[in-house]
N, CA and C atoms as a LAMMPS dump frame, in Angstrom:
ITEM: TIMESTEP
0
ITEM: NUMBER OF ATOMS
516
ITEM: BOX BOUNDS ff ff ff
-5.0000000000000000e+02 5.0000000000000000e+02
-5.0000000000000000e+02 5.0000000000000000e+02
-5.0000000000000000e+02 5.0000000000000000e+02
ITEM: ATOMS id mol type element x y z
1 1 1 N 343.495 335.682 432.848
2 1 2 C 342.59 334.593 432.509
3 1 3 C 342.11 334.728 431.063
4 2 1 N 341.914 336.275 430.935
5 2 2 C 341.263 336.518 428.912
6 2 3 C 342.565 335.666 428.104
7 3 1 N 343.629 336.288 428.86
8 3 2 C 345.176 335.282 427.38
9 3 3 C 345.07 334.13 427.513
10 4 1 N 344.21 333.43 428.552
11 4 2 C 344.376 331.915 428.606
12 4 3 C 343.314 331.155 427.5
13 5 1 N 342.211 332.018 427.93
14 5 2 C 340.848 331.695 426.397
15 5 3 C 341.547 332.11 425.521
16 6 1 N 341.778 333.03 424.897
17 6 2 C 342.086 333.456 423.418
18 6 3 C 343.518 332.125 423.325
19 7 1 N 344.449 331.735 423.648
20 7 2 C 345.15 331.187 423.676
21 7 3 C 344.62 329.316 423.105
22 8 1 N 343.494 329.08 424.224
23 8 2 C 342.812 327.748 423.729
24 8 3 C 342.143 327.729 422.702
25 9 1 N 341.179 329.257 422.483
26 9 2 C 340.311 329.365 421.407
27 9 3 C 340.889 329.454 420.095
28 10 1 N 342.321 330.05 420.284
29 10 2 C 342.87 329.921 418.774
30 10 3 C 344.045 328.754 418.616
31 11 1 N 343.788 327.952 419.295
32 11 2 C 344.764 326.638 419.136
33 11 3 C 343.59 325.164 418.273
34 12 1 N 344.386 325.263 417.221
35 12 2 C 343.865 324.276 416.301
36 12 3 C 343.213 323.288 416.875
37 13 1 N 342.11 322.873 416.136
38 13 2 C 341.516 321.254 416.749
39 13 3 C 342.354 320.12 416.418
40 14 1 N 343.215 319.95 415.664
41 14 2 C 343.778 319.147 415.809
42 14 3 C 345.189 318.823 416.514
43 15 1 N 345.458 319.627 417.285
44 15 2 C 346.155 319.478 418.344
45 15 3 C 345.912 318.676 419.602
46 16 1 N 344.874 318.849 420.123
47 16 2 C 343.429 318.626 421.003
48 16 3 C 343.984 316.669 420.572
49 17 1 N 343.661 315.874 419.753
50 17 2 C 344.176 314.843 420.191
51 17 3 C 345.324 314.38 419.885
52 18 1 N 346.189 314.895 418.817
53 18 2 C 347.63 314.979 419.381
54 18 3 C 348.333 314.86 420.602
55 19 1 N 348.234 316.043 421.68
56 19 2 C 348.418 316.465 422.808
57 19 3 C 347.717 314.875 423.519
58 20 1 N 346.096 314.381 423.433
59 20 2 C 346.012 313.107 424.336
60 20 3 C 346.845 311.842 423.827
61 21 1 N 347.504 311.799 422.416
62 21 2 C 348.043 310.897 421.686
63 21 3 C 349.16 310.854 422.77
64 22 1 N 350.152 311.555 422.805
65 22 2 C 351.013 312.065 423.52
66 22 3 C 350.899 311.575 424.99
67 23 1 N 350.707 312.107 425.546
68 23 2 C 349.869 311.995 427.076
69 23 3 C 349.986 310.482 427.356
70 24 1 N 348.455 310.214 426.658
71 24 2 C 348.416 307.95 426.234
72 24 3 C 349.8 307.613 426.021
73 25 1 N 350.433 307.95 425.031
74 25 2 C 352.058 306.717 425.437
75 25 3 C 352.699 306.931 426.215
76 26 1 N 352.97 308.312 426.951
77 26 2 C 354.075 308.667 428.085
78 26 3 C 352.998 307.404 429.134
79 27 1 N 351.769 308.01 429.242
80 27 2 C 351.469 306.794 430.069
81 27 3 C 351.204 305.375 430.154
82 28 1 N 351.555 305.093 429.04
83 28 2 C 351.409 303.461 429.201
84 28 3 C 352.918 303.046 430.214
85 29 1 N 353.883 304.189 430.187
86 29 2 C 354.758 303.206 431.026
87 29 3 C 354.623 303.685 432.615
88 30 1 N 353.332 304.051 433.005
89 30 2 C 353.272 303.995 434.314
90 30 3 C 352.911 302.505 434.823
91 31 1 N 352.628 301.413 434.418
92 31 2 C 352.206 300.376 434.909
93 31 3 C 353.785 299.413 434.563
94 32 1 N 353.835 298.26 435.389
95 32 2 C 354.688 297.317 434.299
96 32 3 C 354.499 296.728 433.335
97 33 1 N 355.098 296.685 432.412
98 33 2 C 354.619 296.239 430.943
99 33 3 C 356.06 295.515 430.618
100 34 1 N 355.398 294.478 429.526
101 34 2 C 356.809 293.88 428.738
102 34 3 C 356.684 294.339 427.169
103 35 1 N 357.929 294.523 426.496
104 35 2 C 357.979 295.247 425.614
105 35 3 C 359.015 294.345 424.807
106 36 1 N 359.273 294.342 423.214
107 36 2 C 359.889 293.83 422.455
108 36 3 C 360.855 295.3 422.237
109 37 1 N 361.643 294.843 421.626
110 37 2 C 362.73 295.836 421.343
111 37 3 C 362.495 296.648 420.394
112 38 1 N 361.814 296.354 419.677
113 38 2 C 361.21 297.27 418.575
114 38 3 C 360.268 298.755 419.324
115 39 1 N 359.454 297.791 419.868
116 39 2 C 358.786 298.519 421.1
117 39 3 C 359.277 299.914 421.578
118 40 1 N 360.505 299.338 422.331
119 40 2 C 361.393 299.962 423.203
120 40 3 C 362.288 300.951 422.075
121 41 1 N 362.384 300.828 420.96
122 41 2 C 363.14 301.731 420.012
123 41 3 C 361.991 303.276 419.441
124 42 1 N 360.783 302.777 419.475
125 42 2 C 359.614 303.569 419.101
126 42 3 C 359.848 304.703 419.321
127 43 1 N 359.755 305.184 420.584
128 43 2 C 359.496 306.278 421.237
129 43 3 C 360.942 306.873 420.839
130 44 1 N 361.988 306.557 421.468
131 44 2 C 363.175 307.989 421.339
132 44 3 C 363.524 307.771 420.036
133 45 1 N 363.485 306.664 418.938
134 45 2 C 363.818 307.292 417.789
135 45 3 C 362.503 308.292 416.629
136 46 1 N 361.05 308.832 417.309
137 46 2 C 360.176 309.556 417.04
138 46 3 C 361.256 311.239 417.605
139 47 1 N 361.307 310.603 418.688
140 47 2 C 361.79 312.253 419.534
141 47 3 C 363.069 312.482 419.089
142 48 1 N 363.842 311.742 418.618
143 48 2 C 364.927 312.337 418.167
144 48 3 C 364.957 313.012 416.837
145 49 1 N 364.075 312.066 415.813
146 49 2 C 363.692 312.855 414.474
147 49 3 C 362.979 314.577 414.804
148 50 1 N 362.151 314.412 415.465
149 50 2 C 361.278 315.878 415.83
150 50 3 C 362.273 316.526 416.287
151 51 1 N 363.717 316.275 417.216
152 51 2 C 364.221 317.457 418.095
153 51 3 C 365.366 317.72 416.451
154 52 1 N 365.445 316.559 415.655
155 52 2 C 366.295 316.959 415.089
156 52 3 C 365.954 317.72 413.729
157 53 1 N 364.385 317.788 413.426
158 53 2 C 363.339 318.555 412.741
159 53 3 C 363.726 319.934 413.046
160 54 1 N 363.478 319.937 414.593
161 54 2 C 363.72 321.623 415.315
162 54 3 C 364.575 322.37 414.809
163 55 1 N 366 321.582 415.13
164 55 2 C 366.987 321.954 414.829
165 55 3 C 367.49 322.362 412.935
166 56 1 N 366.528 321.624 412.102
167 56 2 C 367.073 322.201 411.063
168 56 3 C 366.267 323.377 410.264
169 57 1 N 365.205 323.88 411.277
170 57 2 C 363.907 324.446 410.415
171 57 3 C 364.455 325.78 411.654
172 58 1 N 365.29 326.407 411.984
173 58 2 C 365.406 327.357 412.583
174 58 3 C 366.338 328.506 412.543
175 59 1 N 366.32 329.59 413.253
176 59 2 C 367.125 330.427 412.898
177 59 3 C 368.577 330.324 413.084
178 60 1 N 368.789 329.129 413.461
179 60 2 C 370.177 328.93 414.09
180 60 3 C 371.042 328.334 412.95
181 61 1 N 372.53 329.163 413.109
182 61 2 C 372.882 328.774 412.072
183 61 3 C 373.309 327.157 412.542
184 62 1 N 373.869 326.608 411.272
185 62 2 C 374.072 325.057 411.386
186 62 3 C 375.104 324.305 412.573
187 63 1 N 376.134 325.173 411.993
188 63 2 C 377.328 324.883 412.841
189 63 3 C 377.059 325.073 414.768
190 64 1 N 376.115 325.722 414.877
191 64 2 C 375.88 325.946 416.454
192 64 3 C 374.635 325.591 416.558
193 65 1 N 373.652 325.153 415.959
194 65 2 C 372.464 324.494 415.73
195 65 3 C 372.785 322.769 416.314
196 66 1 N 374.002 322.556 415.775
197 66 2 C 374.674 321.372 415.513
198 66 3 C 375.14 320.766 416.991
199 67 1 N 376.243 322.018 417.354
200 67 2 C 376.824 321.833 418.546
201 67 3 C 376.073 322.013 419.568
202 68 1 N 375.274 322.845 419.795
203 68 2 C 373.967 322.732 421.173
204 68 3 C 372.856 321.275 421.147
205 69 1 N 372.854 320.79 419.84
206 69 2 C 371.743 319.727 419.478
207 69 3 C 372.652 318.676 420.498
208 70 1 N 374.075 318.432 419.866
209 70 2 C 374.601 317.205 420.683
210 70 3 C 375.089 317.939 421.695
211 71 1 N 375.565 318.966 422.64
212 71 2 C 375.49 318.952 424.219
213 71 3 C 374.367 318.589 424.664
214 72 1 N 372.965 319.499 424.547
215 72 2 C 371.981 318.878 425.146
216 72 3 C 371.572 317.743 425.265
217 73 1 N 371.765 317.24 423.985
218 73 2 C 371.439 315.197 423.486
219 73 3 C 371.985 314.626 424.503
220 74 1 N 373.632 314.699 424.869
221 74 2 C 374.447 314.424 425.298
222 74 3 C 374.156 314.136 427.035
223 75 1 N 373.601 315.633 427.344
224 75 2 C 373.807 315.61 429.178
225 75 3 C 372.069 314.691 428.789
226 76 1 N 371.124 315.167 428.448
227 76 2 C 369.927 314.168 428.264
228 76 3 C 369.87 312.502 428.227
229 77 1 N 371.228 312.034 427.58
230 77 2 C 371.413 310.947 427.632
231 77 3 C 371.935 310.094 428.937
232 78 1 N 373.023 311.207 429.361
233 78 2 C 373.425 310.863 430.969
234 78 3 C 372.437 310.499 431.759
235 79 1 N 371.368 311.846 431.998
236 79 2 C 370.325 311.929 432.747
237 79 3 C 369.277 310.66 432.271
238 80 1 N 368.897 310.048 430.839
239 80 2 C 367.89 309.327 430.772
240 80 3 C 368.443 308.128 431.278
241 81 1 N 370.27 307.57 430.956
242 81 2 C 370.669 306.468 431.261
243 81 3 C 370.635 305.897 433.651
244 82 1 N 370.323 307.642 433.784
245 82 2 C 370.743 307.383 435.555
246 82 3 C 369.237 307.248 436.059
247 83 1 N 368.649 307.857 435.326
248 83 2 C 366.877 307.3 435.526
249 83 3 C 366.346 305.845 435.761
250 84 1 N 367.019 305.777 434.416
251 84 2 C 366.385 304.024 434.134
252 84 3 C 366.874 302.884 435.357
253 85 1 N 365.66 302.541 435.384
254 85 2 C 365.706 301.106 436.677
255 85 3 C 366.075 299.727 435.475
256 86 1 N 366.39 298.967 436.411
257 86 2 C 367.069 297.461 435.424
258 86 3 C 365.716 296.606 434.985
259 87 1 N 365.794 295.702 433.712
260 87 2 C 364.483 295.134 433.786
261 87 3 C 364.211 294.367 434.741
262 88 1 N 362.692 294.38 434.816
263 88 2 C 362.429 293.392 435.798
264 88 3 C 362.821 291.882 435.64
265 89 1 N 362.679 291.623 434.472
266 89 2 C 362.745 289.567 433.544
267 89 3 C 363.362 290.707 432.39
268 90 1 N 364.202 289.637 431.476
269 90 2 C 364.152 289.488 430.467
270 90 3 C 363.783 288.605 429.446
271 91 1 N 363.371 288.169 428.299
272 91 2 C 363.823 286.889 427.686
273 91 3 C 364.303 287.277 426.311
274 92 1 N 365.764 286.999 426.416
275 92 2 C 366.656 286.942 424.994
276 92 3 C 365.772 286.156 423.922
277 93 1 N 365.259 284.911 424.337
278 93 2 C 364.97 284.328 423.184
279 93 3 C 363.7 284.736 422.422
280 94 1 N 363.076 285.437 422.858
281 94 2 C 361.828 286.161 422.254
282 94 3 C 362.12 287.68 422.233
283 95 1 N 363.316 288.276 422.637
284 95 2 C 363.159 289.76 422.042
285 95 3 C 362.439 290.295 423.138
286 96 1 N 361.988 290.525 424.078
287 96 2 C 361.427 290.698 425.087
288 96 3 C 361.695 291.05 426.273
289 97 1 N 361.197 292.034 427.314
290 97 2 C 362.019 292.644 428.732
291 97 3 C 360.63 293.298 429.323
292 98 1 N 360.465 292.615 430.758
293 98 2 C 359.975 293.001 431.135
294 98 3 C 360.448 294.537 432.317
295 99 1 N 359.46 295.878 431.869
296 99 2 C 359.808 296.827 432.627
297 99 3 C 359.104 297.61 433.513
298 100 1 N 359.629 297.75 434.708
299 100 2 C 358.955 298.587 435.886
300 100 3 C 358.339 299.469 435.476
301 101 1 N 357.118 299.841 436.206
302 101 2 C 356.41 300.885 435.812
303 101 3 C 357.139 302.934 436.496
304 102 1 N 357.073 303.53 435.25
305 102 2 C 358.268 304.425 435.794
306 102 3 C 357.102 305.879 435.162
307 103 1 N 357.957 307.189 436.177
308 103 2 C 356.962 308.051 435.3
309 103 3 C 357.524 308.745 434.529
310 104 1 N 359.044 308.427 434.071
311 104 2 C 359.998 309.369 433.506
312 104 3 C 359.571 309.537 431.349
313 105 1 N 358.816 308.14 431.156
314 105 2 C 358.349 309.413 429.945
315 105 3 C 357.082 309.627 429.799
316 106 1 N 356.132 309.573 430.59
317 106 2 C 354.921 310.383 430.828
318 106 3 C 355.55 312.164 431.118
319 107 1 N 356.934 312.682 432.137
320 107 2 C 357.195 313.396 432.353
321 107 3 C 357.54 314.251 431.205
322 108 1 N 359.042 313.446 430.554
323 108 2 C 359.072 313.975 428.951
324 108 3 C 358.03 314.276 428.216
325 109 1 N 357.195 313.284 427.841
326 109 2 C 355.631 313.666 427.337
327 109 3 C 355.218 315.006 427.729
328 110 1 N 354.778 315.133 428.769
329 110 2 C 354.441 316.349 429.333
330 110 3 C 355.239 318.095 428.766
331 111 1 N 356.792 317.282 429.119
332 111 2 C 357.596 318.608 428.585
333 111 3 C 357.213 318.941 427.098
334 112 1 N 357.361 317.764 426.61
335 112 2 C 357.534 318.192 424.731
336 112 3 C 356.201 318.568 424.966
337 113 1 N 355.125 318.383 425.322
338 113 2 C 353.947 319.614 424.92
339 113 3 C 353.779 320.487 425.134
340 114 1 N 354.498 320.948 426.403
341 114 2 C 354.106 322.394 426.907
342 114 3 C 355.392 323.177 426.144
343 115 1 N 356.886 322.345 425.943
344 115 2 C 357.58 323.055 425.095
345 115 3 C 357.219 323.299 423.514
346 116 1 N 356.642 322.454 423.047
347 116 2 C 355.878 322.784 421.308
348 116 3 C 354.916 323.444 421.475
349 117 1 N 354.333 323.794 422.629
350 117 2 C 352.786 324.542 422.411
351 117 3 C 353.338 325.623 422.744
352 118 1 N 354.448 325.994 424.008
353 118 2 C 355.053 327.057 424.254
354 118 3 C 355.692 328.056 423.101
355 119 1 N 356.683 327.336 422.583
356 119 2 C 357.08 328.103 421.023
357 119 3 C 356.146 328.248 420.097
358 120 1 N 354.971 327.617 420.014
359 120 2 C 354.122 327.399 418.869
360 120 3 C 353.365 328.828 419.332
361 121 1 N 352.709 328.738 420.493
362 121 2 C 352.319 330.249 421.14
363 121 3 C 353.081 331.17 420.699
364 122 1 N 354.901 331.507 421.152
365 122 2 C 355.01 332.287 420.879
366 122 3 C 355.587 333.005 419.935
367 123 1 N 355.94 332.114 418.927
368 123 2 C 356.444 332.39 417.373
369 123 3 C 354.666 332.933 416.935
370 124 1 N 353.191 332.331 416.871
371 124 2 C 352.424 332.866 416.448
372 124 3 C 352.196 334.571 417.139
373 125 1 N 352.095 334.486 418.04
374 125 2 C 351.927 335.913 419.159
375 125 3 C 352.997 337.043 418.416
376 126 1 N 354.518 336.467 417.922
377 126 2 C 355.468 337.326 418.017
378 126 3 C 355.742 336.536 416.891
379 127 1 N 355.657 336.821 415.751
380 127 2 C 356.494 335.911 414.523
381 127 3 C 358.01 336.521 414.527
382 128 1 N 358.814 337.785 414.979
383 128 2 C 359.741 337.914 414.628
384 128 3 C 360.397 337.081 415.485
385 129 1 N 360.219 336.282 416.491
386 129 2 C 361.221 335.927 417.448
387 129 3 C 361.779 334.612 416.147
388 130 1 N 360.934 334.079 415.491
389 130 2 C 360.894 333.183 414.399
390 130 3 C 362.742 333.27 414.045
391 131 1 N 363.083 334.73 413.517
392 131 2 C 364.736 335.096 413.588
393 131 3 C 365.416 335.448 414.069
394 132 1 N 365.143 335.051 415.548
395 132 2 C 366.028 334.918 416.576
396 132 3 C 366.648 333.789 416.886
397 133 1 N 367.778 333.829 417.007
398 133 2 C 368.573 332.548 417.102
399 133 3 C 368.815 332.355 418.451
400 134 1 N 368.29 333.135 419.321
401 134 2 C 368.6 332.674 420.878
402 134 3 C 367.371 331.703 421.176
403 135 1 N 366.218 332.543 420.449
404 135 2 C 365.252 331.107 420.977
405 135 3 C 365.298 330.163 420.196
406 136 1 N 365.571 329.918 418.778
407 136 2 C 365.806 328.882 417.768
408 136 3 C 366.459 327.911 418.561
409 137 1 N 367.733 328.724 419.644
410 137 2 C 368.91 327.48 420.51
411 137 3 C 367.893 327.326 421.537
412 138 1 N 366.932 327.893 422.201
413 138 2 C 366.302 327.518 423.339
414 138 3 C 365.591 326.052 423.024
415 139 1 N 365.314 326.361 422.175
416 139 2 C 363.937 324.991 421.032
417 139 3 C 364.669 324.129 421.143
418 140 1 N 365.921 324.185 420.606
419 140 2 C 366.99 322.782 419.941
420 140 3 C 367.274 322.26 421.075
421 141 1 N 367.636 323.38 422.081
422 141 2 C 368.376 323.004 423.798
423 141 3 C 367.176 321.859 424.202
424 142 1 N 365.929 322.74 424.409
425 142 2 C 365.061 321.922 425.373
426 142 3 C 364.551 320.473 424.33
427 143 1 N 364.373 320.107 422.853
428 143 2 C 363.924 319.187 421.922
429 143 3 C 365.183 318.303 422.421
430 144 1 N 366.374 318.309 422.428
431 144 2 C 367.782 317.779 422.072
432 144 3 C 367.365 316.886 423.815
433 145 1 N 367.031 318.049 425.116
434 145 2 C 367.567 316.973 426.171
435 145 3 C 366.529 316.363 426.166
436 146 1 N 365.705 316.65 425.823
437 146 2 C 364.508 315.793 425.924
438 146 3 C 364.386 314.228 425.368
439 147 1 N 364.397 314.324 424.469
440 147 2 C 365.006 313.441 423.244
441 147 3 C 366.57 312.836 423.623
442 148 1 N 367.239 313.106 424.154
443 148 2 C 368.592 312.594 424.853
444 148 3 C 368.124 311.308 425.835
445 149 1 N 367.348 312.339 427.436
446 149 2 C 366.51 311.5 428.262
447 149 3 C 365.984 310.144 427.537
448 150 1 N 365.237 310.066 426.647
449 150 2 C 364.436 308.944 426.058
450 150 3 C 365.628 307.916 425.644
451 151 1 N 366.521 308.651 425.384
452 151 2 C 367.801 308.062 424.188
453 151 3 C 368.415 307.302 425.053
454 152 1 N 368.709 307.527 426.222
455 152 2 C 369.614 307.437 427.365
456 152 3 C 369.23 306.285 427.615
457 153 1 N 368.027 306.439 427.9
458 153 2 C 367.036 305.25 429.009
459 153 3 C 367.151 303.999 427.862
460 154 1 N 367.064 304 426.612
461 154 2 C 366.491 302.886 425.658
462 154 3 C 368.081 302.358 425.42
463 155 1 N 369.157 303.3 425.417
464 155 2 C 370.241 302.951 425.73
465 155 3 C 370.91 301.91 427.156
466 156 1 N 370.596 302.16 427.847
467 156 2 C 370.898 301.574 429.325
468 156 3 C 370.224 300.185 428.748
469 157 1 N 368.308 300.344 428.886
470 157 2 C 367.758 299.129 428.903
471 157 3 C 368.224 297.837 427.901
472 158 1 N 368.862 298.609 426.126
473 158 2 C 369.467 297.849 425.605
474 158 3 C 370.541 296.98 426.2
475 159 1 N 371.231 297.72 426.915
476 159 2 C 372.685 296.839 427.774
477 159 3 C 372.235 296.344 428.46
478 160 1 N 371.309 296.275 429.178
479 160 2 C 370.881 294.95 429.713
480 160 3 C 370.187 293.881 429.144
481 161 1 N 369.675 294.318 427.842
482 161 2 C 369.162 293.012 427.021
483 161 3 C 370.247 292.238 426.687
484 162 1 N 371.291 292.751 426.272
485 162 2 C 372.388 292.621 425.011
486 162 3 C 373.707 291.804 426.26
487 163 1 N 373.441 292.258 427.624
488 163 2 C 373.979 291.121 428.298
489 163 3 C 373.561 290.297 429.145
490 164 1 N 371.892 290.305 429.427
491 164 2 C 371.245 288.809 429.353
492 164 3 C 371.253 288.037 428.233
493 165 1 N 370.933 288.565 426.954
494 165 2 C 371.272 287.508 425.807
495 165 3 C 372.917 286.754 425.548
496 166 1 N 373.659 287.928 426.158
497 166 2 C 375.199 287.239 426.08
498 166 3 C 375.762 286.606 427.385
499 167 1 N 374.826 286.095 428.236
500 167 2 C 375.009 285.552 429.616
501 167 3 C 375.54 286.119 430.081
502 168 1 N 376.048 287.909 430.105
503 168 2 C 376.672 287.795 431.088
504 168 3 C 375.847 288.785 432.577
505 169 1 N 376.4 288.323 433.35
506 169 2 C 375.764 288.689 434.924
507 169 3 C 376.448 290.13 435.255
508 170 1 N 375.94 291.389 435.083
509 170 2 C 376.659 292.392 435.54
510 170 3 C 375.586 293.242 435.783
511 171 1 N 375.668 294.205 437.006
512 171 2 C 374.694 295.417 436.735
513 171 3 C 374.758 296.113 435.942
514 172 1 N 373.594 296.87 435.445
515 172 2 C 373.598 298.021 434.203
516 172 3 C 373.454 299.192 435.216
């Protein structure tokens, strides 16, 4: 219980609403909401810049920094595209889709904090792990599917905009 105080007590104040910043958008998509495409681009192209931040500020060299960034991206994308439910409405002519209320990036949300506060803990606790390249790939692994998931889902929901606007009738 003492590592859990010293742990909060030396974690910056400005994390503190970061962390609820965070939290607040994973949850706005627990309700249904309609969203413009811009909207809908927000979120995984934030998480993909940050996982791809990870990946270049670490001990890993490039070439395998590189190749773990897109496997993980990769199966993340599978997984965010088999998540996603179809919109509820669309309307092509306003840019617009209405979507089910889901808890899959409140969940992500959740991960990327406990995974950035997790490394952030323990690179401060242990700075040498800092040149270790096994956890440098752990960071990139867990930033990459994470950021995949989001990628996946905004992927899917696009194909269904992109063929209600092109009439055509198919499941996504």
């Amino acid at each position: 219980m003492n590592t859990i105080i010293q742990i909060v007590r030396h974690t910056p104040i400005w994390v503190l609403p970061l962390i609820a910043g965070v939290l607040w958008l994973g949850s706005i998509s627990l309700r249904e909401r309609t969203v413009s495409l811009r909207q809908l681009l927000a979120l995984p192209v934030v998480m993909m810049m940050l996982s791809i931040g990870n990946a270049l500020g670490t001990a890993a060299t490039a070439v395998v920094a590189l190749v773990v960034w897109l496997f993980f991206t990769t199966i993340g994308g599978a997984i965010g595209w088999r998540l996603t439910q179809r919109p509820l409405a669309i309307d092509p002519d306003l840019g617009r889709m209405t979507l089910p209320g889901t808890m899959v990036p409140l969940v992500i949300c959740i991960a990327i904090v406990v995974l950035r506060y997790s490394f952030g803990y323990l690179y401060g606790r242990y700075p040498e792990l800092r040149a270790d390249q096994f956890h440098a790939l752990t960071l990139i692994a867990g930033g990459a599917l994470l950021a995949g998931v989001m990628f996946g889902r905004c992927v899917r929901l696009g194909r269904c905009y992109w063929m209600a606007r092109s009439g055509w009738m198919a499941s996504a």
